[in-house]
N, C-alpha and C positions, 0 to 999 in steps of 0.2 A: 474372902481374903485373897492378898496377890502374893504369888509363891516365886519360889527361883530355887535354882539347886548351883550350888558354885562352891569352888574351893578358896578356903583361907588361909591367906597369908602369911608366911611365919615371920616373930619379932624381925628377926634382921633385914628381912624385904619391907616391913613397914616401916623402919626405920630408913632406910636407903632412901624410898621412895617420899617421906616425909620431910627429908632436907631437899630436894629434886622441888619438890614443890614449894617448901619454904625459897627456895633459890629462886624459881620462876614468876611467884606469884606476886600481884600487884592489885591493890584495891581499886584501881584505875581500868584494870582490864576486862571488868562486867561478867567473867566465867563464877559459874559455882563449882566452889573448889569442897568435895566428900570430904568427911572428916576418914583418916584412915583406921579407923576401927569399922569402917565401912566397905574397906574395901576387898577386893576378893575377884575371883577367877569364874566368870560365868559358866556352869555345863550346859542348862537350859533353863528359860526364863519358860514358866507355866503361865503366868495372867493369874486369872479370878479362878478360885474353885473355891469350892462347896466344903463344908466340916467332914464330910464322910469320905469325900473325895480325897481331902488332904491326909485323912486315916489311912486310903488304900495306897497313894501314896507311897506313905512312908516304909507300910509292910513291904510293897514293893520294892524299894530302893532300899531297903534292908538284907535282899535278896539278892543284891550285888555282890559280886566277890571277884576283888581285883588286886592288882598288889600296891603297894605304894608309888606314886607317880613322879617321876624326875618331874621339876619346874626349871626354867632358863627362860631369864627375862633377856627380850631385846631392844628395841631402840625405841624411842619417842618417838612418838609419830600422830595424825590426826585422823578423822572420821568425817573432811571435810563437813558434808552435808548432813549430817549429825550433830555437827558441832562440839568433837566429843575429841578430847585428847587422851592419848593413853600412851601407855608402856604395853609393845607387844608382847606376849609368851609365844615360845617357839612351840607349832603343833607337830610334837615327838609322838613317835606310835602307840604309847602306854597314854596319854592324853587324849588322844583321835579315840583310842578302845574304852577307857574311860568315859567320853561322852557319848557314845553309841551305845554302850551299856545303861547308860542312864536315861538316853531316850528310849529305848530297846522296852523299859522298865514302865517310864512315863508313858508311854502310849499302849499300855493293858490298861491304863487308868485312864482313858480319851482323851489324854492331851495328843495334839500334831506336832510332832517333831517341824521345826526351821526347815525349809527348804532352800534355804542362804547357805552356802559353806560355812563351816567354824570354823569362826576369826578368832583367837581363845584372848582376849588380853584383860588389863588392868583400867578401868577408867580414871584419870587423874581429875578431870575438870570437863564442865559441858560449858557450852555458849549458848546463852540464851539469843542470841541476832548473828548465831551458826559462824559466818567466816570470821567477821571485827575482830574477836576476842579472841581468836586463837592466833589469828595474824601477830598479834604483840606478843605470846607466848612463844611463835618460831622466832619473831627476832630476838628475842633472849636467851635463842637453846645454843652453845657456841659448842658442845662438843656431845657426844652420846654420851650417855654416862655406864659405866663398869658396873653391872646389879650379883648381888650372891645370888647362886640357886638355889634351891632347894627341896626336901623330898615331901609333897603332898603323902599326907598318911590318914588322912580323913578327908568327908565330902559333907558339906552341910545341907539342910533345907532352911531357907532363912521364906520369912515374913516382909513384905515389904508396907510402908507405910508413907504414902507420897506425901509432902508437906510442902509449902510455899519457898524451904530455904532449901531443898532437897528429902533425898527419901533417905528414912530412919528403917532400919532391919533388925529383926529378931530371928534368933535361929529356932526355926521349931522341930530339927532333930537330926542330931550327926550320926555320921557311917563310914565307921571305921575302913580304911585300904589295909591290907594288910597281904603278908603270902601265904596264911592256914586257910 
């Protein structure tokens, strides 16, 4: 199985972000556009592990105890060579300790934490031929747009599931933020 640990979204950022994209989007622009019950705030991507692995896992990151996390979304922006557009989250210090607590946890279980800085954001759309299709999506962005905050209160483990028109996720187990 291919794991990930990320924060979701609350209604009125997937609403926000759901017109943003209804606005941008064009059948003509070749990007795969998530469906946003997909989308969400990456902590750390794991890969492939094992049935046993994904158990210790979760006892482990049940083990977390953090409070709930401001969210502030900021501007559209791209991943050139990724070919990935997104909406960034600002990395606030309850976010930065949040993801280090998460790696802190994953790596009793062997996974390697990223050696990339945490970039924290939202993916809206990938390009499959990287620059083309996000070129047509900056020429239709005319202003940033104004996103609600809002306070993470739980962390998920989602499942991923690659398929031909994009990956489908399953959450295989939340973890509460909280202050007790």
């Amino acid at each position: 199985m291919r794991l990930f640990i990320g924060i979701p979204l609350a209604t009125v950022t997937s609403d926000e972000l759901a017109a943003i994209s209804a606005r941008l989007r064009s059948a003509a622009d070749g990007l795969r556009w998530p469906a946003p019950e997909s989308w969400h705030i990456t902590l750390q991507f794991l890969g492939h592990a094992r049935a046993e692995q994904c158990a210790t896992v979760i006892a482990r990151l049940g083990e977390v105890r953090r409070p709930p996390v401001p969210i502030h979304l900021e501007g559209l922006s791209f991943f050139d060579r990724a070919g990935v557009f997104f909406i960034g989250v600002r990395l606030v210090p309850e976010l930065l300790s949040l993801q280090e607590n998460v790696t802190a946890a994953t790596k009793l279980c062997g996974f390697v934490p990223e050696a990339r800085p945490y970039e924290p954001h939202i993916t809206l759309a990938r390009s499959k031929d990287q620059r083309k299709g996000l070129l047509a999506i900056e020429a239709r962005i005319r202003h940033q747009p104004r996103l609600t905050s809002f306070m993470a209160e739980e962390f998920l483990l989602y499942e991923s599931f690659p398929g031909a028109s994009g990956s489908r996720y399953e959450v295989r187990a939340r973890f509460a933020l909280s202050t007790r």
